[in-house]
C-alpha positions as a Markdown table, in Angstrom:
| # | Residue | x | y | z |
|---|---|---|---|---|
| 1 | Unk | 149.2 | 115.0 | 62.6 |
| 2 | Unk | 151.6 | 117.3 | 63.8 |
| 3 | Unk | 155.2 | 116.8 | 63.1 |
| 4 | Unk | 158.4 | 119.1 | 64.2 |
| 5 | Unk | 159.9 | 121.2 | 62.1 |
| 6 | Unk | 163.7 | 120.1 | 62.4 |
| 7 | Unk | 166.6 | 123.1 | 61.5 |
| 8 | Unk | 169.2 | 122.2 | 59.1 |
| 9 | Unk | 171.6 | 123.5 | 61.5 |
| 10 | Unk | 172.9 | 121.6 | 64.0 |
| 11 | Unk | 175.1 | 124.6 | 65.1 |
| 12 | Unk | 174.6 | 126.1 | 69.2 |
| 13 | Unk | 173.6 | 129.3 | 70.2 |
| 14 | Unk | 176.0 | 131.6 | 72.3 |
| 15 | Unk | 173.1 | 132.2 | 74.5 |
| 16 | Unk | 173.3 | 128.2 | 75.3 |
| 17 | Unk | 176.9 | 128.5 | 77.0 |
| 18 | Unk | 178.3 | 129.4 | 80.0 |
| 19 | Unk | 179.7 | 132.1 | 80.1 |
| 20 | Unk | 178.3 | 133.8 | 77.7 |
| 21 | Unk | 175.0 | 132.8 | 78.7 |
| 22 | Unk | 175.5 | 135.6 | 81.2 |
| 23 | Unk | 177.9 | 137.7 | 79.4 |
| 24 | Unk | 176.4 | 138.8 | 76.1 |
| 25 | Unk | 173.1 | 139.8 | 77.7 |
| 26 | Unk | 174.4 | 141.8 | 80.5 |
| 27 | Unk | 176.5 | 143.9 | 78.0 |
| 28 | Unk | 173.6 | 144.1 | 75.6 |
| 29 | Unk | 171.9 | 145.2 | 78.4 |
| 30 | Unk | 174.4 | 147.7 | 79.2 |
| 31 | Unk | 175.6 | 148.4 | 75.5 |
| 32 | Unk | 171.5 | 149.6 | 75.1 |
| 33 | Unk | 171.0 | 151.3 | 78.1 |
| 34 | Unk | 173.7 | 153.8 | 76.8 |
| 35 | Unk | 172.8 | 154.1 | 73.5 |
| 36 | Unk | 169.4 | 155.2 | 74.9 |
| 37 | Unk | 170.7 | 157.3 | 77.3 |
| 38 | Unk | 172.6 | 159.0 | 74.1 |
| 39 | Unk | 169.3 | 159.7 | 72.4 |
| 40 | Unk | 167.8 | 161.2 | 75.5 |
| 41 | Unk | 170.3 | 163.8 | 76.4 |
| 42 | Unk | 171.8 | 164.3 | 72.4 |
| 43 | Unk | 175.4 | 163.7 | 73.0 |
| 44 | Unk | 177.5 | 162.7 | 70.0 |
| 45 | Unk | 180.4 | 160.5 | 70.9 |
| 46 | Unk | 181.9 | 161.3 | 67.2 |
| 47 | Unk | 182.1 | 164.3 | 68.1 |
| 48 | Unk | 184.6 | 164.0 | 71.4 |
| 49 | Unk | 188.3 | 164.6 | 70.9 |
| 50 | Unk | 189.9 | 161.5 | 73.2 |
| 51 | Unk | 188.9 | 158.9 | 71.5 |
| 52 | Unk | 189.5 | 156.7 | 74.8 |
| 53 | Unk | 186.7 | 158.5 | 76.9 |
| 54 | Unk | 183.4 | 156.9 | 75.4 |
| 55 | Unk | 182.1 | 156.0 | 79.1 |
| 56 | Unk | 178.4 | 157.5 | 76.9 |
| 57 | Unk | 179.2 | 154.3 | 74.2 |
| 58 | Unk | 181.0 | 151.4 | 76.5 |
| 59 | Unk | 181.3 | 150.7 | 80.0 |
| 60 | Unk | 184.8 | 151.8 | 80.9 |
| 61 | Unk | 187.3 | 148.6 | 81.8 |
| 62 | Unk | 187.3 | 149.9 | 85.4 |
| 63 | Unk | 183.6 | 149.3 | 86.2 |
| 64 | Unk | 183.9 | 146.1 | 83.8 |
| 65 | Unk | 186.4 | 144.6 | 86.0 |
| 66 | Unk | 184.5 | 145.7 | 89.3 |
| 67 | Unk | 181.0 | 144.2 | 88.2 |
| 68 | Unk | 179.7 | 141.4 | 90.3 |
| 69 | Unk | 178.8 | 140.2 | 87.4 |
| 70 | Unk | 182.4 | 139.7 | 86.1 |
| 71 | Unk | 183.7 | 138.6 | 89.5 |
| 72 | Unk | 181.4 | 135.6 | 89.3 |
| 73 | Unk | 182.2 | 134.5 | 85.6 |
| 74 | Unk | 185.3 | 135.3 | 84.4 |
| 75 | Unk | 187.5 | 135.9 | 87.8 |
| 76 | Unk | 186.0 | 133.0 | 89.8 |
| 77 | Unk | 184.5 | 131.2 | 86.8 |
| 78 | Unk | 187.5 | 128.6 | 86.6 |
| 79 | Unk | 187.1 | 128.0 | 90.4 |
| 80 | Unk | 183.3 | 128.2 | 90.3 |
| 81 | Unk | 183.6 | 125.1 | 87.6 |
| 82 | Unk | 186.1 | 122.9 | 89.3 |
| 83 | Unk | 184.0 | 122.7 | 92.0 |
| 84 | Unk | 180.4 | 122.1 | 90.3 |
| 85 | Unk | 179.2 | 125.2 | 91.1 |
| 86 | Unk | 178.1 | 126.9 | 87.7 |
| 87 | Unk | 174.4 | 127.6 | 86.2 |
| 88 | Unk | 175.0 | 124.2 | 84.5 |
| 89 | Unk | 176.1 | 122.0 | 87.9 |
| 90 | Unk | 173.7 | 119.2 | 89.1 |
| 91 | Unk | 174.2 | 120.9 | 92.2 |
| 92 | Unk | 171.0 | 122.5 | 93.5 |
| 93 | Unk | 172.6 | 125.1 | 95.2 |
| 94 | Unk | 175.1 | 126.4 | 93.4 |
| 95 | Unk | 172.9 | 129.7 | 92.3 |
| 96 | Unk | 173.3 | 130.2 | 96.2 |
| 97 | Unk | 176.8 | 129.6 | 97.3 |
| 98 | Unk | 177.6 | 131.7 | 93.9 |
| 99 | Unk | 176.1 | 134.4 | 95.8 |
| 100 | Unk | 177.0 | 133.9 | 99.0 |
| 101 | Unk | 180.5 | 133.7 | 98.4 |
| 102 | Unk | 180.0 | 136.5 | 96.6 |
| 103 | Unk | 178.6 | 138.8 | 99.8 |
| 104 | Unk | 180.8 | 136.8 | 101.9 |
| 105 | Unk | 184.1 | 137.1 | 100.4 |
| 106 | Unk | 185.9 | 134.7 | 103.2 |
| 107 | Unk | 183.9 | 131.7 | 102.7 |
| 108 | Unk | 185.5 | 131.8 | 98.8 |
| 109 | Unk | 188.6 | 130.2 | 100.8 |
| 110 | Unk | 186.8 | 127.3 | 101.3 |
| 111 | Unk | 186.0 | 127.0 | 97.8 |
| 112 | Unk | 189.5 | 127.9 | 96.3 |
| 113 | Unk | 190.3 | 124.7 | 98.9 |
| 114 | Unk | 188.0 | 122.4 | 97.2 |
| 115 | Unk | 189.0 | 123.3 | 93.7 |
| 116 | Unk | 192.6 | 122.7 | 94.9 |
| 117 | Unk | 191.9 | 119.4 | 96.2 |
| 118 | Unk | 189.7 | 118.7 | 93.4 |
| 119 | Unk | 192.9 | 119.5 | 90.8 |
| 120 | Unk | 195.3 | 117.6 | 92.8 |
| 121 | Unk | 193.4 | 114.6 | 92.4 |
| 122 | Unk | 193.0 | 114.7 | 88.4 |
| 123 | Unk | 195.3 | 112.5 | 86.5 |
| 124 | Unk | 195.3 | 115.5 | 83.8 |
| 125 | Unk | 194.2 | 118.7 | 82.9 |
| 126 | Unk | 194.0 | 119.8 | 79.4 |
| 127 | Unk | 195.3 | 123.2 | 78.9 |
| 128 | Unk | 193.4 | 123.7 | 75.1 |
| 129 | Unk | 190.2 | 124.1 | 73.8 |
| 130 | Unk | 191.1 | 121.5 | 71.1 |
| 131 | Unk | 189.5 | 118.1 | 72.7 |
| 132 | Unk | 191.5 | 116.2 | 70.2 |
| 133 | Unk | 194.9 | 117.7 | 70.6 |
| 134 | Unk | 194.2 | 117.5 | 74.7 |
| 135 | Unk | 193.3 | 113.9 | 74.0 |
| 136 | Unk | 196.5 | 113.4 | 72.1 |
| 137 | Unk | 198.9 | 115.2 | 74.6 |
| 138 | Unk | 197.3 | 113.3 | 77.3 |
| 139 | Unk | 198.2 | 110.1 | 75.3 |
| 140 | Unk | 201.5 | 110.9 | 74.8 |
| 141 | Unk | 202.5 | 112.1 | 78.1 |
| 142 | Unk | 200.7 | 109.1 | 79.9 |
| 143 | Unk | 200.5 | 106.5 | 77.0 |
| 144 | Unk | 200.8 | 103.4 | 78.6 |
| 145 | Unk | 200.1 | 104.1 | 82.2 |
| 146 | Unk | 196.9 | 105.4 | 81.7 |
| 147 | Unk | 195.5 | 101.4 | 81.0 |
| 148 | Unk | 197.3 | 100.2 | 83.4 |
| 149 | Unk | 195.9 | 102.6 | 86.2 |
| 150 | Unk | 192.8 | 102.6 | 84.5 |
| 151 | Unk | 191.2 | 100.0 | 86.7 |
| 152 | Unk | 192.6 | 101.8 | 89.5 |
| 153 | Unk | 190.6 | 104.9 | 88.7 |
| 154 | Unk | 187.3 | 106.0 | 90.7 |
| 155 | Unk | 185.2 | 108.6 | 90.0 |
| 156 | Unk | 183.6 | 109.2 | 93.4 |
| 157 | Unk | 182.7 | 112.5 | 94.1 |
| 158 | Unk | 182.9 | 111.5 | 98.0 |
| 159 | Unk | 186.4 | 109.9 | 97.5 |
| 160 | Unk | 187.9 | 112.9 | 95.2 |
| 161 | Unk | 189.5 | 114.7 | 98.0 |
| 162 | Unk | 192.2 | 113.5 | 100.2 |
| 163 | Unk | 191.8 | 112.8 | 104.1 |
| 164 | Unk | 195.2 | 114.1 | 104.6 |
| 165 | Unk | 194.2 | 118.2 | 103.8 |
| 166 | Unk | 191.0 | 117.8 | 105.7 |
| 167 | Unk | 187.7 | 117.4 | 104.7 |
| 168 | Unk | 187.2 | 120.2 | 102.7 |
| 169 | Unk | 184.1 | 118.5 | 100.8 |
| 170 | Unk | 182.2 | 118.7 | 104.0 |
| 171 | Unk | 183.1 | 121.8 | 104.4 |
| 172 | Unk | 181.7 | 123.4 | 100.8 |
| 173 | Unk | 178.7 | 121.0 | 102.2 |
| 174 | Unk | 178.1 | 123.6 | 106.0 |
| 175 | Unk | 179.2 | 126.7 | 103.2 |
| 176 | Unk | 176.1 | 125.4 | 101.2 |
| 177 | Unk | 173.7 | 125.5 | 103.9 |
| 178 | Unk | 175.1 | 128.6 | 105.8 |
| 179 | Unk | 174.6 | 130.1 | 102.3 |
| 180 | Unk | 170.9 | 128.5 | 101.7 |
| 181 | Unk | 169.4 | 129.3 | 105.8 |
């Protein structure tokens, strides 16, 4: 009979979350491809004397900032996760309007628009990474009038938009399959 091992542990792996999913390999990736590059033409970094030019050690912030790789997680990640459109959405297409936004710059207005809408309609946003002092400052700043409204509340990705500031769901709908033809 074969039974499965279980880990004491019950702790996550970076490698499991987004961003660093992405993050940590690309600059190990990166980080590597240096070092080796060090070893094949013998250049000793300890050696320099500005300690700020180690482009042979680190990828200077410059090309960090520039990266496509960066412009997807960290400058758009907030945007790309408002919307549902990160490695972890139920979204099938996300992967694909991710990139397509990314060689269409434009069509990230239409985006931008649905996160908007999208925050707009939220009854709160917590600003902390603590769950349970979010929890408690939502309490406190809505205490009562969150169980009265409570009933009141849908969470229908269909109604989350207003009809007022136009139909901006359909519209990250013809983005999704511009981006997938």
């Amino acid at each position: 009979m074969t039974t499965r091992v279980l880990t004491k542990s019950r702790a996550v792996s970076t490698l499991d979350i987004w961003p660093w999913k992405y993050l940590v390999p690309w600059m190990r990736e990166d980080l590597f491809a240096r070092r080796d590059a060090r070893g094949v033409y013998k250049v000793h970094s300890s050696k320099k004397v500005n300690a700020y030019d180690v482009d042979d050690m680190v990828m200077p912030l410059h090309r960090y900032i520039n990266d496509p790789v960066a412009h997807e997680i960290i400058h758009n990640g907030a945007t790309f996760q408002i919307t549902g459109l990160t490695n972890n959405s139920y979204f099938d297409g996300a992967h694909e309007v991710r990139h397509c936004v990314r060689k269409h710059p434009d069509l990230g207005r239409i985006v931008l628009e649905v996160a908007k809408n999208r925050l707009d309609q939220m009854l709160y946003v917590g600003l902390t990474e603590d769950h349970e002092e979010s929890a408690r400052l939502f309490a406190h700043m809505v205490g009562a009038q969150v169980l009265s409204q409570s009933g009141t509340l849908t969470l229908d990705l269909k109604e989350d938009l207003p009809i007022e500031t136009g139909n901006t769901h359909s519209n990250l709908v013809a983005l999704t399959f511009y981006c997938l033809r």
